[in-house]
Z-matrix of the N, CA and C atoms (Angstrom, degrees):
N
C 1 1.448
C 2 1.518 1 108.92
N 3 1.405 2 115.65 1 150.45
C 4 1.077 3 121.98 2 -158.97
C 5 1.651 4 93.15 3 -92.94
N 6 1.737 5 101.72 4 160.91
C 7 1.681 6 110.55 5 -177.04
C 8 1.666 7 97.55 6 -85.89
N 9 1.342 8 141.46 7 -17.15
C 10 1.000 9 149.08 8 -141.48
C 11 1.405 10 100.90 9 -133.88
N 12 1.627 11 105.43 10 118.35
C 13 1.404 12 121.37 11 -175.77
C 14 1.691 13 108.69 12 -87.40
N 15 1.548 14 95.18 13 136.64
C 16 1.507 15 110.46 14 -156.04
C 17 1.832 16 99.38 15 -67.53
N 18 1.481 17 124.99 16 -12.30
C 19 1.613 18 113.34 17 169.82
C 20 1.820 19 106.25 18 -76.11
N 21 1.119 20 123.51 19 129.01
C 22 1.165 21 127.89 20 -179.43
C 23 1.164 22 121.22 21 -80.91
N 24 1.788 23 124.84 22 -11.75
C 25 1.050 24 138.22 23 164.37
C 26 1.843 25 109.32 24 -71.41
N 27 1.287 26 111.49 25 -36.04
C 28 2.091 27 110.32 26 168.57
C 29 1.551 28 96.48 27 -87.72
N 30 0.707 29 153.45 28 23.77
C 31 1.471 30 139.12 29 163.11
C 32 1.504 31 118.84 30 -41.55
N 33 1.549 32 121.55 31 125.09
C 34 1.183 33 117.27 32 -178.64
C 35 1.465 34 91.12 33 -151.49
N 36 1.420 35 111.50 34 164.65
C 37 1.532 36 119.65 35 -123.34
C 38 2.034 37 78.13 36 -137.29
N 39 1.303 38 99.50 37 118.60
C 40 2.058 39 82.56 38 156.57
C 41 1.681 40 125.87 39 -65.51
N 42 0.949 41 153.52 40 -177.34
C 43 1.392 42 142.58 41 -177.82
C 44 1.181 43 113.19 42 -60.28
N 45 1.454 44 108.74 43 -61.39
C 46 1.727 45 97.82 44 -165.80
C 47 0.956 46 113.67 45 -45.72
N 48 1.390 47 109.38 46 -47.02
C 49 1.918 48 127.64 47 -156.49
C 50 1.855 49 96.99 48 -58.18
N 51 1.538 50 106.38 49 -39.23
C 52 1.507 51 101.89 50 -165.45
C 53 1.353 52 88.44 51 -82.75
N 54 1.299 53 144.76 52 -67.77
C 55 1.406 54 130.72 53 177.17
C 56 1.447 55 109.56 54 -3.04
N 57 1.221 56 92.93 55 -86.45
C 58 2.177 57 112.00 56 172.67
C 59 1.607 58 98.14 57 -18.28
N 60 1.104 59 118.55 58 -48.65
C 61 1.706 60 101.06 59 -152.71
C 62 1.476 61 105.07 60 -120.23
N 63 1.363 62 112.58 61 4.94
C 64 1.688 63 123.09 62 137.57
C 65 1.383 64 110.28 63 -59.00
N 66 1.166 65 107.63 64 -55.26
C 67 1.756 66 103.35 65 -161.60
C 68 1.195 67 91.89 66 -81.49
N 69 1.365 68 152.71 67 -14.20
C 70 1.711 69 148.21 68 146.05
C 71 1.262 70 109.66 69 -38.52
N 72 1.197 71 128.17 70 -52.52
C 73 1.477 72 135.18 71 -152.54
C 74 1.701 73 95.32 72 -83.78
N 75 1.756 74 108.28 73 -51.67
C 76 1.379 75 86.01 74 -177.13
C 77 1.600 76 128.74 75 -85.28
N 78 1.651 77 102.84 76 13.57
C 79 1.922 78 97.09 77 175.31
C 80 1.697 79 82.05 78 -90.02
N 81 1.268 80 120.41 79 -40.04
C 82 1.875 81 106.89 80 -162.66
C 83 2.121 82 96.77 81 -52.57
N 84 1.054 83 120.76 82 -56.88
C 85 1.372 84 127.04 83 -177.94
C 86 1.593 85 106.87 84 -65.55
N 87 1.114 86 124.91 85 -28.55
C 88 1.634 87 109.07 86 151.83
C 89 1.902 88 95.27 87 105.74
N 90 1.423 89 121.43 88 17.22
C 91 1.108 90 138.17 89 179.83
C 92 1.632 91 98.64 90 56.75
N 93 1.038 92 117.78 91 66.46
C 94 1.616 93 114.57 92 -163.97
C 95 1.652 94 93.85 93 -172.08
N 96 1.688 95 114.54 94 126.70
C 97 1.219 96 117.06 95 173.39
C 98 1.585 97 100.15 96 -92.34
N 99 0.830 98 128.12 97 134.70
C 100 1.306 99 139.21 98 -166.66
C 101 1.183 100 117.67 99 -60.31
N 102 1.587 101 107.20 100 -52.85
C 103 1.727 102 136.46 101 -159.39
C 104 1.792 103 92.44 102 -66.25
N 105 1.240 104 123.54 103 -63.83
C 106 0.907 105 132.34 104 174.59
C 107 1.498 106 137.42 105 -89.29
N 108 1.275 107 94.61 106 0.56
C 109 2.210 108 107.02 107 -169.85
C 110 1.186 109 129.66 108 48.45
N 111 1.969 110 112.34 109 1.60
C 112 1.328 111 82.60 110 -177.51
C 113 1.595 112 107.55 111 -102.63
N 114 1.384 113 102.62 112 172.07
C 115 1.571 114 114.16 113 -153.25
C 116 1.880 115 103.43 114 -106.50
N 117 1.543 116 123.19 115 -0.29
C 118 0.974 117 130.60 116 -167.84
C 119 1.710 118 98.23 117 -93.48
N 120 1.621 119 127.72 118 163.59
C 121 0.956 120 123.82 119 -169.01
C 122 1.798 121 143.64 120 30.98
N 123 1.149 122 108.52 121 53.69
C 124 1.370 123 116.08 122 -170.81
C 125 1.239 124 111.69 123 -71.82
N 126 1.283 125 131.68 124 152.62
C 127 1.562 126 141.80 125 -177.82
C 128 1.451 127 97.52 126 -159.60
N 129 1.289 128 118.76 127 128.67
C 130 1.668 129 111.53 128 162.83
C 131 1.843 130 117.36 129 -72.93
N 132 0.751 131 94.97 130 174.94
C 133 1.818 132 104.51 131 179.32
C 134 1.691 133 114.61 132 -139.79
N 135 1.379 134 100.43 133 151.48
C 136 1.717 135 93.92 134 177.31
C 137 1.338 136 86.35 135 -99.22
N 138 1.458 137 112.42 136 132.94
C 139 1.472 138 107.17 137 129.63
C 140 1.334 139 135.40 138 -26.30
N 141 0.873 140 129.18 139 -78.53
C 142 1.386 141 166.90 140 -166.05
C 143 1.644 142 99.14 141 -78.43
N 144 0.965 143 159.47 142 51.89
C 145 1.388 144 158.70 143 172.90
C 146 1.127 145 114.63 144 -22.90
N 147 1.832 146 110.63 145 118.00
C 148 1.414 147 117.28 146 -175.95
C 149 1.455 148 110.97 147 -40.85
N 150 1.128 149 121.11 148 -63.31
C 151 1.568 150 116.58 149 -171.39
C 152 1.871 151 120.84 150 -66.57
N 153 1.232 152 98.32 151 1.97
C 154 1.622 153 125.90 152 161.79
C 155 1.325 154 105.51 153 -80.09
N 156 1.030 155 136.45 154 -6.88
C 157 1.994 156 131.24 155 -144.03
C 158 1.203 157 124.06 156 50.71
N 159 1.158 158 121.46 157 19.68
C 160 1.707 159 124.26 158 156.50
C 161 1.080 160 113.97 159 -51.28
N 162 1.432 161 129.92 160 124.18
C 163 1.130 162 133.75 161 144.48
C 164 1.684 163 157.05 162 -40.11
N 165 1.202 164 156.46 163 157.99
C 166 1.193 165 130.44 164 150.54
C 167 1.206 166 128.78 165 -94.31
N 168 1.517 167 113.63 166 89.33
C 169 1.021 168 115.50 167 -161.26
C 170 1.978 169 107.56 168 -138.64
N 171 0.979 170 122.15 169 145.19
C 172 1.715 171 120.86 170 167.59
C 173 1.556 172 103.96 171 -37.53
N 174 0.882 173 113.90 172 -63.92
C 175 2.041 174 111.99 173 -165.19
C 176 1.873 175 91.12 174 -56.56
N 177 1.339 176 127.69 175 -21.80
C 178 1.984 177 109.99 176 -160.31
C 179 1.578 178 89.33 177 -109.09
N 180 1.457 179 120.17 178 10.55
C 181 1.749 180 97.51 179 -170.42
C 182 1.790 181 95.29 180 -121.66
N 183 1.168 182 96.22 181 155.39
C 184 1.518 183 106.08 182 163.98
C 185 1.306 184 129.71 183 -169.29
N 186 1.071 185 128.03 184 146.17
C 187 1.419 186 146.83 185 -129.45
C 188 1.818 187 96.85 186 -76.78
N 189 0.919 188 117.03 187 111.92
C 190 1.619 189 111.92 188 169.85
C 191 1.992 190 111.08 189 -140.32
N 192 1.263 191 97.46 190 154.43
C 193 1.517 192 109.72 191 -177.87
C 194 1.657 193 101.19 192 -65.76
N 195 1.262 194 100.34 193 178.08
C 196 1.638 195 98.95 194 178.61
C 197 1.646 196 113.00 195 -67.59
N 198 1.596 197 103.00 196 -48.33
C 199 1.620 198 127.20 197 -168.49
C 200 1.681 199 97.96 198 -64.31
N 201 1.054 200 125.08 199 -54.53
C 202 1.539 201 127.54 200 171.57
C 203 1.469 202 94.01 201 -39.31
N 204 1.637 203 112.42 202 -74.49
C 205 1.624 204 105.92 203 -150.07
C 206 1.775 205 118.62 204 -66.89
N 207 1.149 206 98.78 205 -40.10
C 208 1.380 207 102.82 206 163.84
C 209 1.805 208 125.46 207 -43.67
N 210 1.738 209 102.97 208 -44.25
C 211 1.512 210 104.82 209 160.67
C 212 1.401 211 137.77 210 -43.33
N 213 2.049 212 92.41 211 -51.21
C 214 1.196 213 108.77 212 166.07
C 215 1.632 214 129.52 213 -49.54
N 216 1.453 215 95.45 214 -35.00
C 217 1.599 216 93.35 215 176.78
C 218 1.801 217 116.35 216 -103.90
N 219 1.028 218 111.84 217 33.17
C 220 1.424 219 124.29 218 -172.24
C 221 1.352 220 115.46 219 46.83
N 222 1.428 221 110.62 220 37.46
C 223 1.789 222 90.43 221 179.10
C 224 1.646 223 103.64 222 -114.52
């Protein structure tokens, strides 16, 4: 049986695999959060918030600094 649930909207990734497509997300974004440019502390982000039903997927992640993402999630 597969680790990966057949709705593509719950998709969740075992580690490596999400590792793999972390480090995808941040060569496609150019190791650089855009909003702000700087290139120090990278973390990806879901769009879409896992406990929202976001996925792990390239189209729900995007490249943000630590200080951004942390904003994003109010902490």
């Amino acid at each position: 049986m597969s680790s990966r649930s057949t709705d593509s909207s719950r998709l969740r990734l075992d580690a490596v695999s999400y590792e793999d497509l972390r480090q995808q997300v941040l060569r496609r974004d150019g190791w650089r959060y855009q909003s702000c440019g700087t290139m120090a502390n990278m973390e990806v982000h879901h769009k879409q918030f896992r406990s929202h039903s976001g996925d792990d997927s390239e189209r729900n992640l995007i490249t943000l600094c630590a200080v951004c993402h942390s904003s994003t999630h109010g902490t």
